[in-house]
mmCIF file of the protein (N, C-alpha, C, O) and its ligand, coordinates in Angstrom:
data_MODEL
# 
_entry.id   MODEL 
# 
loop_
_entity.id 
_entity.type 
_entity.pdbx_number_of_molecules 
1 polymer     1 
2 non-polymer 1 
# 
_entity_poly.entity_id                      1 
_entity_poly.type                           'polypeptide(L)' 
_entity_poly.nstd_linkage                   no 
_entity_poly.nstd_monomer                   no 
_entity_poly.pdbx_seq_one_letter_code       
;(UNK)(UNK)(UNK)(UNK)(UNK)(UNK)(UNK)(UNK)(UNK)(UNK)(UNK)(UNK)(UNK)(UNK)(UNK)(UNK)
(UNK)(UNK)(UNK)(UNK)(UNK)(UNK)(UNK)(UNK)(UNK)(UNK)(UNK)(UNK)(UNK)(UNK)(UNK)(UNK)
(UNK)(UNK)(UNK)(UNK)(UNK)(UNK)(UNK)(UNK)(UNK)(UNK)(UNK)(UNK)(UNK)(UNK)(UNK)(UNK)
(UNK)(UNK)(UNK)(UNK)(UNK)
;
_entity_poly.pdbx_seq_one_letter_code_can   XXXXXXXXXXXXXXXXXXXXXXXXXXXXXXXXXXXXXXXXXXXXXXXXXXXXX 
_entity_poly.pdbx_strand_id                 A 
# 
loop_
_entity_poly_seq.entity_id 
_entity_poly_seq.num 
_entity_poly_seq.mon_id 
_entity_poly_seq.hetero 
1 1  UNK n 
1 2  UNK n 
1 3  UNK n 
1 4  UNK n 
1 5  UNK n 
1 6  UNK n 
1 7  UNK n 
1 8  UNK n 
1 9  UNK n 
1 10 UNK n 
1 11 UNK n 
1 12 UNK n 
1 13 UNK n 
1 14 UNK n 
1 15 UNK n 
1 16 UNK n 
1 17 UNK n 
1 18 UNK n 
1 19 UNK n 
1 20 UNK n 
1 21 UNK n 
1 22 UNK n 
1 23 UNK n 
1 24 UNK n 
1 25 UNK n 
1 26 UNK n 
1 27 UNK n 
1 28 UNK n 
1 29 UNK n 
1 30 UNK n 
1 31 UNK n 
1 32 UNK n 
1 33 UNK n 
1 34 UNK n 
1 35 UNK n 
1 36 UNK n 
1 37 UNK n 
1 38 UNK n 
1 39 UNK n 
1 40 UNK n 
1 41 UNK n 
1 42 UNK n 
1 43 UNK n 
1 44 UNK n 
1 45 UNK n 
1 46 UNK n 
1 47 UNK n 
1 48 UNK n 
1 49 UNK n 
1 50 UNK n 
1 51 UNK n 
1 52 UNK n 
1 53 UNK n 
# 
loop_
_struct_asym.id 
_struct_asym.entity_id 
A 1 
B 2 
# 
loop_
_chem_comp.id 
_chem_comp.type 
_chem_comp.mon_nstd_flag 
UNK 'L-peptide linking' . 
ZN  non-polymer         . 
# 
_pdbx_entity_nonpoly.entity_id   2 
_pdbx_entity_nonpoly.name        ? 
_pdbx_entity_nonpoly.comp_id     ZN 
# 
_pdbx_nonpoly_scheme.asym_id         B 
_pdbx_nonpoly_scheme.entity_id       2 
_pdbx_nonpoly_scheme.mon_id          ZN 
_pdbx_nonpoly_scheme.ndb_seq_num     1 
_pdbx_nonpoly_scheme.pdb_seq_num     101 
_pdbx_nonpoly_scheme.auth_seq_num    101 
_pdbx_nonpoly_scheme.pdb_mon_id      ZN 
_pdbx_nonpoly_scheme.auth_mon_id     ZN 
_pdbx_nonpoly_scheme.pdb_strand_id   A 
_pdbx_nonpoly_scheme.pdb_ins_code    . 
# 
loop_
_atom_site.group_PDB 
_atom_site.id 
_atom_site.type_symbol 
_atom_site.label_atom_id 
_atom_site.label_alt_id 
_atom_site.label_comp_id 
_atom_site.label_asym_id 
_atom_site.label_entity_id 
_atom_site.label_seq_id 
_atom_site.pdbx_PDB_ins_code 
_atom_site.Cartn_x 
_atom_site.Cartn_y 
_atom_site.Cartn_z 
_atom_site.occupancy 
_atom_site.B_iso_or_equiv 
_atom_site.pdbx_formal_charge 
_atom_site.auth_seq_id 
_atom_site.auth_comp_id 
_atom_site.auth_asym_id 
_atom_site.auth_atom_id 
_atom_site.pdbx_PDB_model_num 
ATOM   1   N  N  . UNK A 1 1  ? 0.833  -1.204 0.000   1.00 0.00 ? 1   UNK A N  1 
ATOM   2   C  CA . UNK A 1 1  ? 0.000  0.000  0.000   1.00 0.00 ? 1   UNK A CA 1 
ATOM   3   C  C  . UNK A 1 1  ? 0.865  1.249  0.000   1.00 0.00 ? 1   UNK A C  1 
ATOM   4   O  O  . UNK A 1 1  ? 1.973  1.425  0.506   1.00 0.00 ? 1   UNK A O  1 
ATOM   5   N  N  . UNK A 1 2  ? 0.172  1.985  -0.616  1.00 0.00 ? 2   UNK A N  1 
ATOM   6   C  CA . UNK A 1 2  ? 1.456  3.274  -1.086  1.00 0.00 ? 2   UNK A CA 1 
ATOM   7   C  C  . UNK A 1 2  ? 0.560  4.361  0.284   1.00 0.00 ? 2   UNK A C  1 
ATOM   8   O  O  . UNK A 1 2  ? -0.641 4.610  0.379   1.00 0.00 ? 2   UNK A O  1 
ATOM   9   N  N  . UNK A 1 3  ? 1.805  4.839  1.245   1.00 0.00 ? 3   UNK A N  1 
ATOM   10  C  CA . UNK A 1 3  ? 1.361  5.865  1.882   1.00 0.00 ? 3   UNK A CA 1 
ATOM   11  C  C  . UNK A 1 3  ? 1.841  6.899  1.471   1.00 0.00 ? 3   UNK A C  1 
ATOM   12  O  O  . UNK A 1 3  ? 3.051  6.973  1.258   1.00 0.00 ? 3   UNK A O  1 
ATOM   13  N  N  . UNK A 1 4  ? 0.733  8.279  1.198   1.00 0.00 ? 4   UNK A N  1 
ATOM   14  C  CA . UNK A 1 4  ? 1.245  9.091  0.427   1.00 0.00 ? 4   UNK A CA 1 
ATOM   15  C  C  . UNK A 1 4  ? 1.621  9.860  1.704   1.00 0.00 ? 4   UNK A C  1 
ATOM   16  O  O  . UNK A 1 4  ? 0.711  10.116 2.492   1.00 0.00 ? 4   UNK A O  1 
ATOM   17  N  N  . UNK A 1 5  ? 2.712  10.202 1.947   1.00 0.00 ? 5   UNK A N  1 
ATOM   18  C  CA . UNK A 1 5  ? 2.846  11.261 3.140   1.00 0.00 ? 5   UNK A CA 1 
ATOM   19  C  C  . UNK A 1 5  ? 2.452  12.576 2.970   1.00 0.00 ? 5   UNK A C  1 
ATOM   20  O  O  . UNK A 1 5  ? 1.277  12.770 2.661   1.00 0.00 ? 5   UNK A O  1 
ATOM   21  N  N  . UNK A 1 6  ? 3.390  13.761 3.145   1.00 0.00 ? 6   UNK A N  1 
ATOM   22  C  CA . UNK A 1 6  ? 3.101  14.783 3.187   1.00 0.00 ? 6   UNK A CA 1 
ATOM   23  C  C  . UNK A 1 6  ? 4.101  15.165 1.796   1.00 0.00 ? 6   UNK A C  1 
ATOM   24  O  O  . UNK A 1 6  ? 5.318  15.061 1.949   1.00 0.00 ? 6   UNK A O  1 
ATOM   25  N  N  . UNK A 1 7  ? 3.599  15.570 0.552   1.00 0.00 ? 7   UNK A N  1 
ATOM   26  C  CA . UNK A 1 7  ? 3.553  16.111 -0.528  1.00 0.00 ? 7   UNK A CA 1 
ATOM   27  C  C  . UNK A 1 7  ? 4.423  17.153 -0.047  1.00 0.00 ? 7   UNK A C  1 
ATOM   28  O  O  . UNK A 1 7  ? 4.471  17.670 1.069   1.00 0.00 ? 7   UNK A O  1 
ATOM   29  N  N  . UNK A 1 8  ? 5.574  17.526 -1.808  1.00 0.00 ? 8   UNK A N  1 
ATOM   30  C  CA . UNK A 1 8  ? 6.218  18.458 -0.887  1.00 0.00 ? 8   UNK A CA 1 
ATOM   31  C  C  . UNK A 1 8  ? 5.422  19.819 -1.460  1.00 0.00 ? 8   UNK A C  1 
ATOM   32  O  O  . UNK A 1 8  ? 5.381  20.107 -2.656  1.00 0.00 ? 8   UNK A O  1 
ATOM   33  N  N  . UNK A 1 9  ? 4.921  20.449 -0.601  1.00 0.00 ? 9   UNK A N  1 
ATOM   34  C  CA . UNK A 1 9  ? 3.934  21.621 -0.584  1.00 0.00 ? 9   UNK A CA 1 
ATOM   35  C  C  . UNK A 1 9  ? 4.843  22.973 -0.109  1.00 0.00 ? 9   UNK A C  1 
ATOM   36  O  O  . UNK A 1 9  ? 5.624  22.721 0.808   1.00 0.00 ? 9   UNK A O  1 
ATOM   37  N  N  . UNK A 1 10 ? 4.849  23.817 -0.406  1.00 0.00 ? 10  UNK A N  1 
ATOM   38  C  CA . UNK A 1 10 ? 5.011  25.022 0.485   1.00 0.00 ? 10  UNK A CA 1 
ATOM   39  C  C  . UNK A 1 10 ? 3.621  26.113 0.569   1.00 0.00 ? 10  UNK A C  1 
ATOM   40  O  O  . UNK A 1 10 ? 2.714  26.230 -0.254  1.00 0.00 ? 10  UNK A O  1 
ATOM   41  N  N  . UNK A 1 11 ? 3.810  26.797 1.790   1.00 0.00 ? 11  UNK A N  1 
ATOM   42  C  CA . UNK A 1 11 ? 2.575  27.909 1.806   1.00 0.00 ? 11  UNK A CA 1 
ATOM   43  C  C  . UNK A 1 11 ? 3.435  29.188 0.948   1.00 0.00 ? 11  UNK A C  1 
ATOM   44  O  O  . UNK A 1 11 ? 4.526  29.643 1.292   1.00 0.00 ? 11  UNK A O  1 
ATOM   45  N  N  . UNK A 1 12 ? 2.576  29.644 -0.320  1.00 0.00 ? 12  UNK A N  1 
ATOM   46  C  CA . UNK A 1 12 ? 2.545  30.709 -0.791  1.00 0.00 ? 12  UNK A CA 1 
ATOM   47  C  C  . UNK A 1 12 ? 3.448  31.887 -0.384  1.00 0.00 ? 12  UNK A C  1 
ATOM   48  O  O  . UNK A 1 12 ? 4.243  31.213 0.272   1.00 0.00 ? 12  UNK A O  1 
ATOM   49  N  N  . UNK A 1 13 ? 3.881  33.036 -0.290  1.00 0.00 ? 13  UNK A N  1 
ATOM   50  C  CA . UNK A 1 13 ? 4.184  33.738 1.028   1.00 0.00 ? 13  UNK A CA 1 
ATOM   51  C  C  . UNK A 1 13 ? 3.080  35.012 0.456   1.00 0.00 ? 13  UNK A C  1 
ATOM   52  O  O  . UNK A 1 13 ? 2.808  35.855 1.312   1.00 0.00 ? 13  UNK A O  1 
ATOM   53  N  N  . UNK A 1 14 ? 2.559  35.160 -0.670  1.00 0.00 ? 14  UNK A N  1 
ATOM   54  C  CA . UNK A 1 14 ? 2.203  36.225 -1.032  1.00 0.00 ? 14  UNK A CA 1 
ATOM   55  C  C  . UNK A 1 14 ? 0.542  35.855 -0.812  1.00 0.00 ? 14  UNK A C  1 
ATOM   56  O  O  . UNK A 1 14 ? -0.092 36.598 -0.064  1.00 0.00 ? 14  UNK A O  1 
ATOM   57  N  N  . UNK A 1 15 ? -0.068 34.850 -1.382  1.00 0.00 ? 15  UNK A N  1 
ATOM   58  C  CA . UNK A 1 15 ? -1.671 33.972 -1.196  1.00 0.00 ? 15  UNK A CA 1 
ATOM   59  C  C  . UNK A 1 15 ? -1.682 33.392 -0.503  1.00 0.00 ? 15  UNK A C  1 
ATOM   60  O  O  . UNK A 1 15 ? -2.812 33.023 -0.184  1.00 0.00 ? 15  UNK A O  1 
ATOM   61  N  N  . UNK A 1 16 ? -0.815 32.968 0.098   1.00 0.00 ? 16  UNK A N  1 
ATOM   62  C  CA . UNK A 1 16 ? -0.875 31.888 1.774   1.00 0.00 ? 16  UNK A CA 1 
ATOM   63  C  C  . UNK A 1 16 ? -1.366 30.600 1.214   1.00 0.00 ? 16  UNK A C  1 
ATOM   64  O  O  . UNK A 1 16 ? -1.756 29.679 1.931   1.00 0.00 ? 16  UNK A O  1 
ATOM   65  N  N  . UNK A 1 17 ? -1.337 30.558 -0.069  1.00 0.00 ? 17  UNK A N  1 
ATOM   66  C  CA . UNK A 1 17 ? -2.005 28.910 -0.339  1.00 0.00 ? 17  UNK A CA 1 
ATOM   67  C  C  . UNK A 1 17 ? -0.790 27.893 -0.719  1.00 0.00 ? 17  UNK A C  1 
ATOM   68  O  O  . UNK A 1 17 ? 0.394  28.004 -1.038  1.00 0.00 ? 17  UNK A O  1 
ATOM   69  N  N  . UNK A 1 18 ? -1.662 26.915 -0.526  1.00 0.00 ? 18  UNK A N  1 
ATOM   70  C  CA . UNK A 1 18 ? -0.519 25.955 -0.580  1.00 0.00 ? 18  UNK A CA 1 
ATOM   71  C  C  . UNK A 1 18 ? 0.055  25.587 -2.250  1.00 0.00 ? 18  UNK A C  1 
ATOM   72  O  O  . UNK A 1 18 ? -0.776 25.471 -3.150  1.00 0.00 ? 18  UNK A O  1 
ATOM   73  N  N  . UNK A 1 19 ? 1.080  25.477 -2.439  1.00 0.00 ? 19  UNK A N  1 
ATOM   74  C  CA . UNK A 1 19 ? 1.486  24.974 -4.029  1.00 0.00 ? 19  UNK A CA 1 
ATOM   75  C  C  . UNK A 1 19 ? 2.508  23.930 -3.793  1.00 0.00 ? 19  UNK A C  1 
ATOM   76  O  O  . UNK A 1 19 ? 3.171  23.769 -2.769  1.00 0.00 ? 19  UNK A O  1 
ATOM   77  N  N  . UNK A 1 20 ? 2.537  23.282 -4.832  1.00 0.00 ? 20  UNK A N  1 
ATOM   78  C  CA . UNK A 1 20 ? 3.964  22.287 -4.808  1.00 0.00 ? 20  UNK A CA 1 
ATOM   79  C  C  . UNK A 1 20 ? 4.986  23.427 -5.167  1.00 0.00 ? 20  UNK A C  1 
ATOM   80  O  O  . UNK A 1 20 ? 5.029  24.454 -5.843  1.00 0.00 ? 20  UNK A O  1 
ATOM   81  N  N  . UNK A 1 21 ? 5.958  22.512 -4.159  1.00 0.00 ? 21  UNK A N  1 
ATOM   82  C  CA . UNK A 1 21 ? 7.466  23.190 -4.479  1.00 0.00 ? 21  UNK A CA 1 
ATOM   83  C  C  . UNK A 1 21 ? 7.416  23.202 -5.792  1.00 0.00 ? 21  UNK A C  1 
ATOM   84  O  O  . UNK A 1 21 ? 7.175  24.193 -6.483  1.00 0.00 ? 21  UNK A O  1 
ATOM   85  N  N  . UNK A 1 22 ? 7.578  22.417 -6.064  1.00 0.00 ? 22  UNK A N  1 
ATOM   86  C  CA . UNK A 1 22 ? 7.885  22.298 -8.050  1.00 0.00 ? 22  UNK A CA 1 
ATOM   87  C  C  . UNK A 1 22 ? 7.256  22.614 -8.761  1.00 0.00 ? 22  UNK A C  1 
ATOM   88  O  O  . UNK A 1 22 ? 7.305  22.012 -9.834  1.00 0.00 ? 22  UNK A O  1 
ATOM   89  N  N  . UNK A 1 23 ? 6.484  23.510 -8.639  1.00 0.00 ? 23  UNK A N  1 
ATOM   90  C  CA . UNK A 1 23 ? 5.517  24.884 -9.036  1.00 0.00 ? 23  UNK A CA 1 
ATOM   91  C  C  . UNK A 1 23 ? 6.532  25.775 -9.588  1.00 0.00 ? 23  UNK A C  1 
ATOM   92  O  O  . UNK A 1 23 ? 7.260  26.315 -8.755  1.00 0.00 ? 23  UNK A O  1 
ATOM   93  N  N  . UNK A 1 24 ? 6.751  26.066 -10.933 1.00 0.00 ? 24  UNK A N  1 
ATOM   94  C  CA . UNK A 1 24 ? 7.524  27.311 -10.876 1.00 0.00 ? 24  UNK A CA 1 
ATOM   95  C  C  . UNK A 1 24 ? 7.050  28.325 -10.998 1.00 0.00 ? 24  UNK A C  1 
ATOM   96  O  O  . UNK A 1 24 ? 7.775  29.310 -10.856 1.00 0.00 ? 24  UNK A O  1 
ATOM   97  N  N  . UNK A 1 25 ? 5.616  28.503 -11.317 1.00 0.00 ? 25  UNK A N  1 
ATOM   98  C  CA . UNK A 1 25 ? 4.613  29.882 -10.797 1.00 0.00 ? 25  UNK A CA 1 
ATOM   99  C  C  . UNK A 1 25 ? 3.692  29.574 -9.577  1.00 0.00 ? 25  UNK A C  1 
ATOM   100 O  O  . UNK A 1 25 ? 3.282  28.446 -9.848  1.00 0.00 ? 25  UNK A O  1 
ATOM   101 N  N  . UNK A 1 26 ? 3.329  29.810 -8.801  1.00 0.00 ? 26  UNK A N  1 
ATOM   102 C  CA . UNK A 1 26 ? 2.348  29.815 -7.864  1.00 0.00 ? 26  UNK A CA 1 
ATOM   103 C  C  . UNK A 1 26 ? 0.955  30.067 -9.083  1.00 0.00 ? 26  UNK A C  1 
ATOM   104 O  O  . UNK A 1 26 ? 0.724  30.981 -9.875  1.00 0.00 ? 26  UNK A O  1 
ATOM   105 N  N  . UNK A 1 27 ? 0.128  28.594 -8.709  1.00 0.00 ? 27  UNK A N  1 
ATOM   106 C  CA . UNK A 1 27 ? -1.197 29.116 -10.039 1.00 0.00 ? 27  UNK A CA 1 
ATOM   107 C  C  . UNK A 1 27 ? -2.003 29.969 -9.044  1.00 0.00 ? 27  UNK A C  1 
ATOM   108 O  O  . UNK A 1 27 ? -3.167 29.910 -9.441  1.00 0.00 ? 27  UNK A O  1 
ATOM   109 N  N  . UNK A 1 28 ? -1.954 30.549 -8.205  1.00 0.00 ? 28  UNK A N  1 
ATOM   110 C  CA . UNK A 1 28 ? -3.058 31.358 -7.628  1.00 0.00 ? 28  UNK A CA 1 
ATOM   111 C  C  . UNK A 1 28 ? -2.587 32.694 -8.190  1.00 0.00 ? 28  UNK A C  1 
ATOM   112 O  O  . UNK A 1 28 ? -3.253 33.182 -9.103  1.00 0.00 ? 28  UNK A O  1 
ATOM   113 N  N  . UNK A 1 29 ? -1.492 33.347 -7.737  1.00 0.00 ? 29  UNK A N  1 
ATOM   114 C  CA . UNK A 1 29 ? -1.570 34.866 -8.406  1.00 0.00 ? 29  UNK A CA 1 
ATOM   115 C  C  . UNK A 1 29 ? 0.113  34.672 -8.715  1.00 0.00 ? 29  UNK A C  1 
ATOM   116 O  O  . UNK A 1 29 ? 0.954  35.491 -8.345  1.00 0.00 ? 29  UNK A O  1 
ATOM   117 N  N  . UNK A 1 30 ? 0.315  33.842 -9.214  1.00 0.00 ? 30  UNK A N  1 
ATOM   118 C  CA . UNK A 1 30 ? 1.797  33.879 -10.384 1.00 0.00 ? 30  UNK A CA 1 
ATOM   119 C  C  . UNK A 1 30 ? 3.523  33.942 -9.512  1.00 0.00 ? 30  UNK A C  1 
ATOM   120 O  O  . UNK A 1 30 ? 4.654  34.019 -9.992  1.00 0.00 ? 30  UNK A O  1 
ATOM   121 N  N  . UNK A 1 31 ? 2.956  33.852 -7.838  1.00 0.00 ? 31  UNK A N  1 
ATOM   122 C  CA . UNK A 1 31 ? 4.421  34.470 -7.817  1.00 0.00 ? 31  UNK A CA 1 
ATOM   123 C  C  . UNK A 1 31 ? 5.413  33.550 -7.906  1.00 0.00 ? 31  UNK A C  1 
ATOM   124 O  O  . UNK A 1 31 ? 5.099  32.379 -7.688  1.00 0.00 ? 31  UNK A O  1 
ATOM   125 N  N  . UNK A 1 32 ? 6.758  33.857 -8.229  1.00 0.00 ? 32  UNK A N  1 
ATOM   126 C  CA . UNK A 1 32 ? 7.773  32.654 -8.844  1.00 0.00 ? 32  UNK A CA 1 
ATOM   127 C  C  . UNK A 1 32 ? 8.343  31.787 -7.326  1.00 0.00 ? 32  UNK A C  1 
ATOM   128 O  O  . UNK A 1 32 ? 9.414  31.930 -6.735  1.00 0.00 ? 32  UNK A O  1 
ATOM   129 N  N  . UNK A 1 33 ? 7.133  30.841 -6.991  1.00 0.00 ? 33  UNK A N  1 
ATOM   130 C  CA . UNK A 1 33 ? 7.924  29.928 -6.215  1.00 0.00 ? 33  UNK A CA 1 
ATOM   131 C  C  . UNK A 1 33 ? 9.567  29.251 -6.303  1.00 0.00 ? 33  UNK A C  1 
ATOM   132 O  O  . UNK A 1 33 ? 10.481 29.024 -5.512  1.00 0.00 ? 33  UNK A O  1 
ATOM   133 N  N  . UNK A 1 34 ? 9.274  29.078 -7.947  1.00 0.00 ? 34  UNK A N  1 
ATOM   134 C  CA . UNK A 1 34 ? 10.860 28.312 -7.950  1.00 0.00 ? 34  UNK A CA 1 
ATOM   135 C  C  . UNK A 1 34 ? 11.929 29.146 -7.760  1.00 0.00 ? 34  UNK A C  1 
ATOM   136 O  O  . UNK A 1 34 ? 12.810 28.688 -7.034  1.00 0.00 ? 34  UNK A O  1 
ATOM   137 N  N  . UNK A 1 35 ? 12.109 30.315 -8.240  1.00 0.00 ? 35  UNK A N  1 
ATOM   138 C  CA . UNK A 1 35 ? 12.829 31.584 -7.832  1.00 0.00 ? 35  UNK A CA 1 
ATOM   139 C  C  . UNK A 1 35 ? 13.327 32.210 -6.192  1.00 0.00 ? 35  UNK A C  1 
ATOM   140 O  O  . UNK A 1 35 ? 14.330 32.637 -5.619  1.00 0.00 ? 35  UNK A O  1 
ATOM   141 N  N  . UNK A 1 36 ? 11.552 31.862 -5.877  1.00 0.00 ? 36  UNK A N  1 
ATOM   142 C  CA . UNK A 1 36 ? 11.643 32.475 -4.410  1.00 0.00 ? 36  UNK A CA 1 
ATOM   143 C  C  . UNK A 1 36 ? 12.429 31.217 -3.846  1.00 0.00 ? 36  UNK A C  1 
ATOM   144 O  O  . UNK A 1 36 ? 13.474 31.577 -3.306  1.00 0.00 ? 36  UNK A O  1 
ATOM   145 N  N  . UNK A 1 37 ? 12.247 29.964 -3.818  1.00 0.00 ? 37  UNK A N  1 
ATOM   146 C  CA . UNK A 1 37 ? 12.612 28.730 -2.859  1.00 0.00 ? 37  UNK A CA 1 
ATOM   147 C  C  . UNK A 1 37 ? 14.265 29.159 -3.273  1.00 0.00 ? 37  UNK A C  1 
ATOM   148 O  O  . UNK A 1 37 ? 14.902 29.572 -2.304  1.00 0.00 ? 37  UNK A O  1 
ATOM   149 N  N  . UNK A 1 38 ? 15.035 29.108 -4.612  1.00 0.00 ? 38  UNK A N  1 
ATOM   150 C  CA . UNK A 1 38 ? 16.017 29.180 -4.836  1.00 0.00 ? 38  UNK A CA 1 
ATOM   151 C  C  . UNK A 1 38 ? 16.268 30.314 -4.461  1.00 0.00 ? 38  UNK A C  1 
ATOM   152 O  O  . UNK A 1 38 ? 17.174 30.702 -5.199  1.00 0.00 ? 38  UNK A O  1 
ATOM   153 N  N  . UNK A 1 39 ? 16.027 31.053 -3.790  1.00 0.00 ? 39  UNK A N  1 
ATOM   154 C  CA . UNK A 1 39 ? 16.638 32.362 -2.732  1.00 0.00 ? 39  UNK A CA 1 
ATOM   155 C  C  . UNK A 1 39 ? 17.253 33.862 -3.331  1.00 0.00 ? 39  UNK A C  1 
ATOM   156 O  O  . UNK A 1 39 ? 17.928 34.743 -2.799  1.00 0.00 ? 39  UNK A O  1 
ATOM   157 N  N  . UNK A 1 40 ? 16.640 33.684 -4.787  1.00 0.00 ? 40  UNK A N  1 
ATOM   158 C  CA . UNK A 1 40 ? 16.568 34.762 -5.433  1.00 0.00 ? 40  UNK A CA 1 
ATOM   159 C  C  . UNK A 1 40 ? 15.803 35.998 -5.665  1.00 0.00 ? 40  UNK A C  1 
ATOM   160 O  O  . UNK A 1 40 ? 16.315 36.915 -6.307  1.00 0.00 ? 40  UNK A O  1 
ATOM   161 N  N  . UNK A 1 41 ? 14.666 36.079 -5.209  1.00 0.00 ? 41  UNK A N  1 
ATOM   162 C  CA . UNK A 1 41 ? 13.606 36.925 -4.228  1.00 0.00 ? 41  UNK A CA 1 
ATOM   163 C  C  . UNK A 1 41 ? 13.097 36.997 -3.351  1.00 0.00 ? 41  UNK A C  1 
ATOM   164 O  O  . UNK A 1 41 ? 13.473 35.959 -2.806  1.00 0.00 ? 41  UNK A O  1 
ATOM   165 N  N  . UNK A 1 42 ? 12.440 37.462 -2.671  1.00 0.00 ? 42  UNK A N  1 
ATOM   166 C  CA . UNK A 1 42 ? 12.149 37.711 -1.421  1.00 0.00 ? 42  UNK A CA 1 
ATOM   167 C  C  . UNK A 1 42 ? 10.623 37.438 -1.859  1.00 0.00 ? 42  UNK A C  1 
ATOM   168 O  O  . UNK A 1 42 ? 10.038 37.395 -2.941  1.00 0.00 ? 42  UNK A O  1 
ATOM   169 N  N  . UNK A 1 43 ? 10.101 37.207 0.049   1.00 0.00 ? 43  UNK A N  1 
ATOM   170 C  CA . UNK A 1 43 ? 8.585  36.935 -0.311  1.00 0.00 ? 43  UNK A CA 1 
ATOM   171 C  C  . UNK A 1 43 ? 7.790  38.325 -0.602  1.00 0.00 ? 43  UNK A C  1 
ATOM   172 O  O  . UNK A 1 43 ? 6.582  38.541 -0.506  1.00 0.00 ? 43  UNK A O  1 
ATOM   173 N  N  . UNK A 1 44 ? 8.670  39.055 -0.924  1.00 0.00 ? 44  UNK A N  1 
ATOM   174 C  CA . UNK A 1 44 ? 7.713  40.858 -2.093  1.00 0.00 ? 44  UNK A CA 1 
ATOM   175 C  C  . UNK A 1 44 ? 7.858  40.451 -3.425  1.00 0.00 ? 44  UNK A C  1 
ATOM   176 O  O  . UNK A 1 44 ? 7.375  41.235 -4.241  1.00 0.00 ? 44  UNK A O  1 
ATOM   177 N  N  . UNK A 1 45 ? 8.496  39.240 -3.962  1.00 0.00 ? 45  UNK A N  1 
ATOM   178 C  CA . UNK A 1 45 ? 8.846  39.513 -5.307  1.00 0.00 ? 45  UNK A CA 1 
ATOM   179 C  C  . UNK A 1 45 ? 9.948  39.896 -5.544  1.00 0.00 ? 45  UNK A C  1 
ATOM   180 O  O  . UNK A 1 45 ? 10.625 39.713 -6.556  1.00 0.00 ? 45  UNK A O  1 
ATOM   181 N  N  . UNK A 1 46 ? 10.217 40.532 -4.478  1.00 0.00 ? 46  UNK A N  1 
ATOM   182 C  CA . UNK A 1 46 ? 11.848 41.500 -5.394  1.00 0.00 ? 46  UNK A CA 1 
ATOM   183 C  C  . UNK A 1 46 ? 13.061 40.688 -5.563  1.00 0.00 ? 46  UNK A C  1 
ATOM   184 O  O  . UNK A 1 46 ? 13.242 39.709 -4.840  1.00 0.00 ? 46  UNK A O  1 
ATOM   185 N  N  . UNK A 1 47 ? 13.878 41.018 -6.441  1.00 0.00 ? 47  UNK A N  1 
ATOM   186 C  CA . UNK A 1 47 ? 14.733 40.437 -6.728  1.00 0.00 ? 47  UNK A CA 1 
ATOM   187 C  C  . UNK A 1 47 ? 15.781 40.507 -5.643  1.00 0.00 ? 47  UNK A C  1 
ATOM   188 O  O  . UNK A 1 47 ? 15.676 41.616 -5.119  1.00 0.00 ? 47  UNK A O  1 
ATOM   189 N  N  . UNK A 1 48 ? 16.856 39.726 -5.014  1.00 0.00 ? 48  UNK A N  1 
ATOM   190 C  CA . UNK A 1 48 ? 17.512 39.610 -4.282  1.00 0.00 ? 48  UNK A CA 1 
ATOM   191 C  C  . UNK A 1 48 ? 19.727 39.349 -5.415  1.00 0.00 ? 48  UNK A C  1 
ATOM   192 O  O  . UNK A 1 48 ? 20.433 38.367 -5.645  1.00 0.00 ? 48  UNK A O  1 
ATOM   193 N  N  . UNK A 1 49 ? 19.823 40.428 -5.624  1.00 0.00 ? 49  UNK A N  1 
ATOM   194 C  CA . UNK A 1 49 ? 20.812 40.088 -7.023  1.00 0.00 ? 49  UNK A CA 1 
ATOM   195 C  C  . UNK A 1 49 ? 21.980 40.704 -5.839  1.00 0.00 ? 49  UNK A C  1 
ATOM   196 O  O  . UNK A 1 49 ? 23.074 40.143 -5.897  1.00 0.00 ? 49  UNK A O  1 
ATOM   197 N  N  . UNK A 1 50 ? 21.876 41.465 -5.106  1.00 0.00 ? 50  UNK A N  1 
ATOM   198 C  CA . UNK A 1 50 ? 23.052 42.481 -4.840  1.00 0.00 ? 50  UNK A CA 1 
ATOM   199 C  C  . UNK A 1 50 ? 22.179 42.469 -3.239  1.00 0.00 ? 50  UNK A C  1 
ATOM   200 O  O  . UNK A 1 50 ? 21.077 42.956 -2.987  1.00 0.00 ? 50  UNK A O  1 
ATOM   201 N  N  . UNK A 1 51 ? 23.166 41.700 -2.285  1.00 0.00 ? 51  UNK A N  1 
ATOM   202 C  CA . UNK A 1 51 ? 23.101 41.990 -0.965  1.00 0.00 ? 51  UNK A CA 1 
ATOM   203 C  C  . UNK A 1 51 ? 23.451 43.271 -0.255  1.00 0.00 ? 51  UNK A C  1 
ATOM   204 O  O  . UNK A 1 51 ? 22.904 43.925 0.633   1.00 0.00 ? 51  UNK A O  1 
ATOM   205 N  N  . UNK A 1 52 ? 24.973 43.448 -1.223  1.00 0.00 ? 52  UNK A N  1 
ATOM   206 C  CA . UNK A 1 52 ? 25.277 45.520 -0.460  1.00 0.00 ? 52  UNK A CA 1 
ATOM   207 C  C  . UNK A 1 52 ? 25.343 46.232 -1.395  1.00 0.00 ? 52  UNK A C  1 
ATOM   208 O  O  . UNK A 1 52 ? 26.118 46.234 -2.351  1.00 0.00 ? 52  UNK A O  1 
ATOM   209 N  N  . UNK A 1 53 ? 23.946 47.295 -0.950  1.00 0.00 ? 53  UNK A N  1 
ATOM   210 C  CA . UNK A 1 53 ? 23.435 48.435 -1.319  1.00 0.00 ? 53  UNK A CA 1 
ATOM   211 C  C  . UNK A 1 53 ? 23.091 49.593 -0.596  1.00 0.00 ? 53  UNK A C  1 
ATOM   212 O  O  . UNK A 1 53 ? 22.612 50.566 -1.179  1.00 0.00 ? 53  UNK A O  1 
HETATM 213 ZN ZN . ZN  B 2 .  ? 0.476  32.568 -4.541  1.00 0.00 2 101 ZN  A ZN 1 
# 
């Protein structure tokens, strides 16, 4: 019997809903999960390119 555990899901940070990690848009309002998880934006969207500014 296949137990499905816990899916890998993350909560949104922008819709609070849940998506698969491996979402590379969030289908609720587009924001780039795969981007954000890979630590290249922040949960505003913004780009994260240049730490000192
Ligand atoms: Zn979303």
């Amino acid at each position: 019997m296949n137990n499905v555990k816990n899916e890998e899901y993350v909560i949104c940070p922008r819709c609070k809903q849940q998506v698969y990690k491996e979402a590379i848009l969030c289908p609720f309002c587009k924001f780039g999960i795969m981007v954000w998880l890979a630590g290249k934006i922040d949960e505003n969207g913004d780009s994260i390119k240049d730490k000192s500014r």
